[in-house]
Backbone as a chain_set.jsonl record, in Angstrom:
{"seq": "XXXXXXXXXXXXXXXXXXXXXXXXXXXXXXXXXXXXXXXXXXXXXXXXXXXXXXXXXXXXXXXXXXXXXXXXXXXXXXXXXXXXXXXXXXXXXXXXXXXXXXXXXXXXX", "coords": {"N": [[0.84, -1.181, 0.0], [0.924, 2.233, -1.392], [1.52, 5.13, 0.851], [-0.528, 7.509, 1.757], [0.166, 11.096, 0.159], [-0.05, 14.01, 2.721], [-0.966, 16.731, 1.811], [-1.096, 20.536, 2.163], [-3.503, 21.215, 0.932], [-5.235, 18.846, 0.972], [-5.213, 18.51, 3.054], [-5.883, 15.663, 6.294], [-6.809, 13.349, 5.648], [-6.011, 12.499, 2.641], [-7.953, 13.711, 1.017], [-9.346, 16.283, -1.261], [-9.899, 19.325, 0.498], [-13.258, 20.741, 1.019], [-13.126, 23.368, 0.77], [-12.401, 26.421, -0.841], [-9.165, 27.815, -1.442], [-8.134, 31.245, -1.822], [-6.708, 32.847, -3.887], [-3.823, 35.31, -3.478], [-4.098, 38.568, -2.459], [-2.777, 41.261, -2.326], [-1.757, 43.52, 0.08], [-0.372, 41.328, 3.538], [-2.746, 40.884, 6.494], [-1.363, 41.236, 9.713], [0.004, 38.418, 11.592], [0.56, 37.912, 14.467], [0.733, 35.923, 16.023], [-1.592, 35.011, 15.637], [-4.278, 32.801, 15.34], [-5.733, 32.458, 11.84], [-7.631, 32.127, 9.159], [-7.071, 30.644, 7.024], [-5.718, 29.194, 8.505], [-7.277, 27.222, 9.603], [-8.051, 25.722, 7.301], [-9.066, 22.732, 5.562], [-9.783, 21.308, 8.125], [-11.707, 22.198, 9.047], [-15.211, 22.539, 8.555], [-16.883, 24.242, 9.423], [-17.097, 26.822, 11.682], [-17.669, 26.846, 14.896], [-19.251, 28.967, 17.76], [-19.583, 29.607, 20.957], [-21.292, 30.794, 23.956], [-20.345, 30.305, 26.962], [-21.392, 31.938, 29.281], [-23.683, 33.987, 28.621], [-24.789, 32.183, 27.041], [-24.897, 32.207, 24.372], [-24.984, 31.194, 20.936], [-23.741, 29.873, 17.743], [-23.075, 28.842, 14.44], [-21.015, 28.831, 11.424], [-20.024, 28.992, 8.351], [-16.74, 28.492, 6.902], [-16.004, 28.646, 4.515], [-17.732, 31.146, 3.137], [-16.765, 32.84, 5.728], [-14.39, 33.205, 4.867], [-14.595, 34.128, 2.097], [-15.6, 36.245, 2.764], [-13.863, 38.108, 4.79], [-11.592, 37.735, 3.938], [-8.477, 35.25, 3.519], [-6.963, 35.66, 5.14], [-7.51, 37.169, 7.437], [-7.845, 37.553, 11.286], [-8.834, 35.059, 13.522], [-9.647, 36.033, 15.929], [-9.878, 38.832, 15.723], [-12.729, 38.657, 14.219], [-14.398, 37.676, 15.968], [-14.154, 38.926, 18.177], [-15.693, 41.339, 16.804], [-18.523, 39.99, 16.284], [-19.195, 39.842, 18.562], [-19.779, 42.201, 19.841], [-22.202, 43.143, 20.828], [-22.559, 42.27, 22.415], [-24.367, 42.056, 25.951], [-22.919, 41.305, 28.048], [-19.893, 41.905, 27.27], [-19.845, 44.711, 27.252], [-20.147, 44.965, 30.326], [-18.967, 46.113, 32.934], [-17.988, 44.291, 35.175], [-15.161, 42.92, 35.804], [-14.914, 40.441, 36.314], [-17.074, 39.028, 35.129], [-17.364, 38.596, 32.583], [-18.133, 38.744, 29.019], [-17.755, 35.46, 27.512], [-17.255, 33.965, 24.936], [-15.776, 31.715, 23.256], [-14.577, 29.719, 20.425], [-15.107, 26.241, 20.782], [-14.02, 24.213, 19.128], [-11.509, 24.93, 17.836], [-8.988, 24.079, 19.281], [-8.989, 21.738, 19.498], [-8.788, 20.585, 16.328], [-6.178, 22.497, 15.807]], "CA": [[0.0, 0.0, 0.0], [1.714, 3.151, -0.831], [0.808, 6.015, 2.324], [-1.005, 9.163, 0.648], [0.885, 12.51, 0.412], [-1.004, 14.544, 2.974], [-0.831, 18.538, 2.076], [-2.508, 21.165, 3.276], [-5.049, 21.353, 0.343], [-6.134, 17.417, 0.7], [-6.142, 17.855, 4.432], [-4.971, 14.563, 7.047], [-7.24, 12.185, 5.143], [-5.928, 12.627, 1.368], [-9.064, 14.073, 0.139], [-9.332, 18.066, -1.488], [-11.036, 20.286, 1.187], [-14.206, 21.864, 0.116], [-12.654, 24.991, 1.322], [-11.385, 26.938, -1.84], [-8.252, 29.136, -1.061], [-8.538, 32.723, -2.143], [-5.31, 34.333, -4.132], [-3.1, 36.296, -2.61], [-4.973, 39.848, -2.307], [-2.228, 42.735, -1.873], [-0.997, 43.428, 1.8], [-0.961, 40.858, 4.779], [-2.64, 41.36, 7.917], [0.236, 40.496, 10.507], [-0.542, 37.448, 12.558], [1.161, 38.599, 15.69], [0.971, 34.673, 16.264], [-3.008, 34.695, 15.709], [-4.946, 31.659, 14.008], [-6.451, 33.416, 10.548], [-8.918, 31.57, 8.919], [-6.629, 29.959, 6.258], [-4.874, 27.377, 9.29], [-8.513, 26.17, 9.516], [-8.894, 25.148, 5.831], [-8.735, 21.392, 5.524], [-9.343, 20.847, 8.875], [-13.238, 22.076, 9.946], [-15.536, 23.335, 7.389], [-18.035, 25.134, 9.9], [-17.002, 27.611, 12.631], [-18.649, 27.098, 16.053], [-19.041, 29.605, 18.434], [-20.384, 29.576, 21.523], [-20.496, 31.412, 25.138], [-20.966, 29.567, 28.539], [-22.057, 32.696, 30.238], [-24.906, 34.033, 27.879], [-25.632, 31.286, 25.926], [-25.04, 32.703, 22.281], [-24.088, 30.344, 20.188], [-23.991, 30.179, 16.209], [-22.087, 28.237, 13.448], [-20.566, 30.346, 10.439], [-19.306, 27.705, 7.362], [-15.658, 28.912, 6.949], [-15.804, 29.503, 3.009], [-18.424, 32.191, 3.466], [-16.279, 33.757, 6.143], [-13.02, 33.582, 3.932], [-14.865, 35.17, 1.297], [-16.192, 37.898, 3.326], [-13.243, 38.614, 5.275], [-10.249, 37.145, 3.292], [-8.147, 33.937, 4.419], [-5.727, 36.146, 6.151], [-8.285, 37.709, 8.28], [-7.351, 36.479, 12.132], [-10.367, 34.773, 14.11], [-9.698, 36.593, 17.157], [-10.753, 39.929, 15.45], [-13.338, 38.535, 13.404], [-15.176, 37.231, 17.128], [-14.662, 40.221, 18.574], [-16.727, 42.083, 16.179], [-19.363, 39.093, 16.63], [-19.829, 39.696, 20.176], [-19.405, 43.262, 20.213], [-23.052, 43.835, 20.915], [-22.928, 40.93, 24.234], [-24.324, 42.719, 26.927], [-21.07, 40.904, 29.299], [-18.775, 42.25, 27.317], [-19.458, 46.331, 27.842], [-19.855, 44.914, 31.497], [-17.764, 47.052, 33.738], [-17.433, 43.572, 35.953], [-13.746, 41.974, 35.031], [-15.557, 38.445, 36.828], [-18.479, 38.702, 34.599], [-16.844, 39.222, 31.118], [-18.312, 38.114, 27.884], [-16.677, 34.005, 27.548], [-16.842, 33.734, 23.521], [-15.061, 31.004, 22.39], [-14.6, 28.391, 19.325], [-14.425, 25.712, 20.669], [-13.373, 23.37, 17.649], [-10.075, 24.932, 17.459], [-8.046, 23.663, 20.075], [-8.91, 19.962, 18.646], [-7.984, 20.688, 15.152], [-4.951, 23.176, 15.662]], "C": [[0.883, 1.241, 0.0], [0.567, 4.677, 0.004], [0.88, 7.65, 0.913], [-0.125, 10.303, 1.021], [-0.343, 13.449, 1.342], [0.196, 16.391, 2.807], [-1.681, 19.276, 2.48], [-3.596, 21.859, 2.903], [-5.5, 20.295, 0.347], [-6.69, 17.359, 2.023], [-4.879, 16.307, 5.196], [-5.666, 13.137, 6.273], [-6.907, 11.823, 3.635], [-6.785, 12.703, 0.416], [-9.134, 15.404, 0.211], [-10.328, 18.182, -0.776], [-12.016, 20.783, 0.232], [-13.976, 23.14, -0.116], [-11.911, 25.121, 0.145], [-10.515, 28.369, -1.566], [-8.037, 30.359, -1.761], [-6.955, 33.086, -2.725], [-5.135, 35.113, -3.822], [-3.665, 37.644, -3.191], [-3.969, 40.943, -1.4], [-1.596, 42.512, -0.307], [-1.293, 42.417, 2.854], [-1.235, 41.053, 5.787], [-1.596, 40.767, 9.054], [-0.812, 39.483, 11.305], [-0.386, 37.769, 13.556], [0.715, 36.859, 16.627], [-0.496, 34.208, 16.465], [-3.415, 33.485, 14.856], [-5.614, 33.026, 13.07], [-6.912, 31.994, 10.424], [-8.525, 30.624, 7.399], [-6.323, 28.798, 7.253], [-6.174, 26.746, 9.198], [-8.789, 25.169, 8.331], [-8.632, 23.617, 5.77], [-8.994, 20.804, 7.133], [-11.106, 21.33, 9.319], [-13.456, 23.101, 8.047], [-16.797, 24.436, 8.023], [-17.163, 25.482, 11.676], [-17.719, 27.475, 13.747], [-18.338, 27.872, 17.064], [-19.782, 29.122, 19.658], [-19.658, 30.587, 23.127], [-21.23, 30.813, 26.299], [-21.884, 30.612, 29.261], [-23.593, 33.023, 29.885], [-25.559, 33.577, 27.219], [-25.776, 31.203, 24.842], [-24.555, 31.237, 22.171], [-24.062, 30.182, 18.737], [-22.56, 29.318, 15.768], [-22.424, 29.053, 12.206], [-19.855, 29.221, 9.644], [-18.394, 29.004, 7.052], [-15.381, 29.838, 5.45], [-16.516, 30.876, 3.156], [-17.497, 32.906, 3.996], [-14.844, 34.222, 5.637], [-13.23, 34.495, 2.836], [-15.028, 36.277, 1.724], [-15.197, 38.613, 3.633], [-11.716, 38.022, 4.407], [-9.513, 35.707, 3.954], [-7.209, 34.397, 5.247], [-6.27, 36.952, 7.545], [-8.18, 37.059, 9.856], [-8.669, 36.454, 12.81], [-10.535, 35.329, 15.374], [-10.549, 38.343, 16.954], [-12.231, 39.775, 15.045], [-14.325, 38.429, 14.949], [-14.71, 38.01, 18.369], [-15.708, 41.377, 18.152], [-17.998, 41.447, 15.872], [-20.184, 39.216, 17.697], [-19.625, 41.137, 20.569], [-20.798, 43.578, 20.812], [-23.748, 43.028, 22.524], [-22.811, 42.173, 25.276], [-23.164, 42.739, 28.394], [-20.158, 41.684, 28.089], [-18.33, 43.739, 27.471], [-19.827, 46.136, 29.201], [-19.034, 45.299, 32.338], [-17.222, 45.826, 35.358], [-16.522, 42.921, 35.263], [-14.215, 40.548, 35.314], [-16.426, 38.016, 35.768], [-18.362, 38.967, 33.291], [-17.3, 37.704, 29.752], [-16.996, 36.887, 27.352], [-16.938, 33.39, 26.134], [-16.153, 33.232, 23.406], [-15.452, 30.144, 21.194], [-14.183, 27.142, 19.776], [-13.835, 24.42, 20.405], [-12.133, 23.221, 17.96], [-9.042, 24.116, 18.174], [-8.053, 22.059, 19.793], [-8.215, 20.006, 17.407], [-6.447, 21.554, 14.924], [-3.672, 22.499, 16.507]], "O": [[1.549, 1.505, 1.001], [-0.591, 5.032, -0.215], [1.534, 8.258, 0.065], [0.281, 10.412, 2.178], [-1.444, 13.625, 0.82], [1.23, 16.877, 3.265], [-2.754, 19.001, 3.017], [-4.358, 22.601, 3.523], [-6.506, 20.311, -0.363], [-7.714, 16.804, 2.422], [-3.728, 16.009, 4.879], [-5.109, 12.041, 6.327], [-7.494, 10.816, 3.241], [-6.731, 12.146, -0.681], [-9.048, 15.963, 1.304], [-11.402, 17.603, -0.94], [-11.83, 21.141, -0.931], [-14.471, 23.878, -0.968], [-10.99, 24.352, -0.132], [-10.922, 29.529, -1.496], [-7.419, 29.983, -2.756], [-6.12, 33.572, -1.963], [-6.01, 35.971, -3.704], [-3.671, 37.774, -4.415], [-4.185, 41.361, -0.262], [-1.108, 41.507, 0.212], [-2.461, 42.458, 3.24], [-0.314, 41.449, 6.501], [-1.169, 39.621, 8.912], [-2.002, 39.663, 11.561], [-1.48, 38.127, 13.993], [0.437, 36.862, 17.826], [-0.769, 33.276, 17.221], [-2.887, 33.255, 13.768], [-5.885, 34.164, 13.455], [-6.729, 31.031, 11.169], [-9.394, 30.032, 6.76], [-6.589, 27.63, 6.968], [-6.182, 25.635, 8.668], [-9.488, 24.156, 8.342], [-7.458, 23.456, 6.102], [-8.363, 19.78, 7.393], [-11.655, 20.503, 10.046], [-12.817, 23.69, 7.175], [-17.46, 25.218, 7.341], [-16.795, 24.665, 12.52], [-18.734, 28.163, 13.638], [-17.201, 27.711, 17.506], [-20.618, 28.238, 19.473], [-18.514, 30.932, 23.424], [-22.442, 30.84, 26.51], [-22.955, 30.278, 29.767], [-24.549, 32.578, 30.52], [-26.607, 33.997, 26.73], [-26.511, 30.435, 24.222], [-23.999, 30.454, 22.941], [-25.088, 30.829, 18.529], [-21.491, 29.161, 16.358], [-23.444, 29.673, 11.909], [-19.084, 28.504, 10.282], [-18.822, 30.153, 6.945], [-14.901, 30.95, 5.226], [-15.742, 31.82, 3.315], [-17.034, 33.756, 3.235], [-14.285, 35.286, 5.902], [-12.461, 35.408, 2.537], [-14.645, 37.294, 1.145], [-15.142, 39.725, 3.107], [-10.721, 38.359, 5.049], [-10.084, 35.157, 4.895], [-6.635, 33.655, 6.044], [-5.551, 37.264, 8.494], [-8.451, 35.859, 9.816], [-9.481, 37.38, 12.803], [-11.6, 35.112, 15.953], [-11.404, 38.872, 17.664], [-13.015, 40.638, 15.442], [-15.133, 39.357, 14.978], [-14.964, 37.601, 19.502], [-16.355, 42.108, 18.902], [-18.757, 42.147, 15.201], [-21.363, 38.9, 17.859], [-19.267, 41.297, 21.735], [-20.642, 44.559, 21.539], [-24.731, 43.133, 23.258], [-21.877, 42.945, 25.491], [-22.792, 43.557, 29.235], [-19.426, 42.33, 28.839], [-17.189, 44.142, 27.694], [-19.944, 47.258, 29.694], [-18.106, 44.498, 32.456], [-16.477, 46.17, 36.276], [-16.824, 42.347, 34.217], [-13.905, 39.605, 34.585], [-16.556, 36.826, 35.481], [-19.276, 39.604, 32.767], [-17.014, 36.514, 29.621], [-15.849, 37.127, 26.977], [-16.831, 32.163, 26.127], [-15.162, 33.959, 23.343], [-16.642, 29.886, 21.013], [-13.089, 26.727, 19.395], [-13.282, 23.687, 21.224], [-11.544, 22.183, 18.26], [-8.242, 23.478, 17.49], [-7.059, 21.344, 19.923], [-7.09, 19.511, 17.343], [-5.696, 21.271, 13.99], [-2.555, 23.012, 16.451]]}, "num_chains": 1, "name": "protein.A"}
């Protein structure tokens, strides 16, 4: 049996992501050692959010948000401007602070 080439458009299983990667588009936003929304590709195809405290929660399919925002776009900004309108997070208690996470990532990254 020869062992499949895995890259990081087939993914860990040697099959092409659905996720189609976007050409390079002019200036990069700096990572400053952030996930962007390209490390995801091959690896989840739907975004889950959710927050323990208030209960939001929502899934966002990744292509969509690559298109919208680019693949260089980092997910830390992108879910800040998600939850900008969470009544915890203009909370003036530091205990009681809007708890937005994904959390997918820490399995797949």
């Amino acid at each position: 049996m020869v062992p499949t080439k895995v890259t990081p458009e087939t993914g860990s299983k040697g099959r092409r992501s659905q996720i189609r990667r976007r050409p390079e588009q002019g200036q990069h936003v700096p990572r400053d050692g952030a996930v962007i929304f390209a490390d995801l590709i091959g690896r989840v195809d739907v975004v889950y959010v959710h927050c323990g405290k208030c209960g939001r929660a929502g899934r966002y399919h990744l292509q969509q948000l690559i298109d919208e925002r680019g693949h260089d776009a980092r997910v830390i900004d992108w879910l800040d401007e998600i939850t900008a309108d969470c009544p915890k997070k203009r909370s003036h208690d530091w205990n009681d602070q809007c708890a937005a996470r994904c959390p997918d990532l820490p399995k797949v990254l």
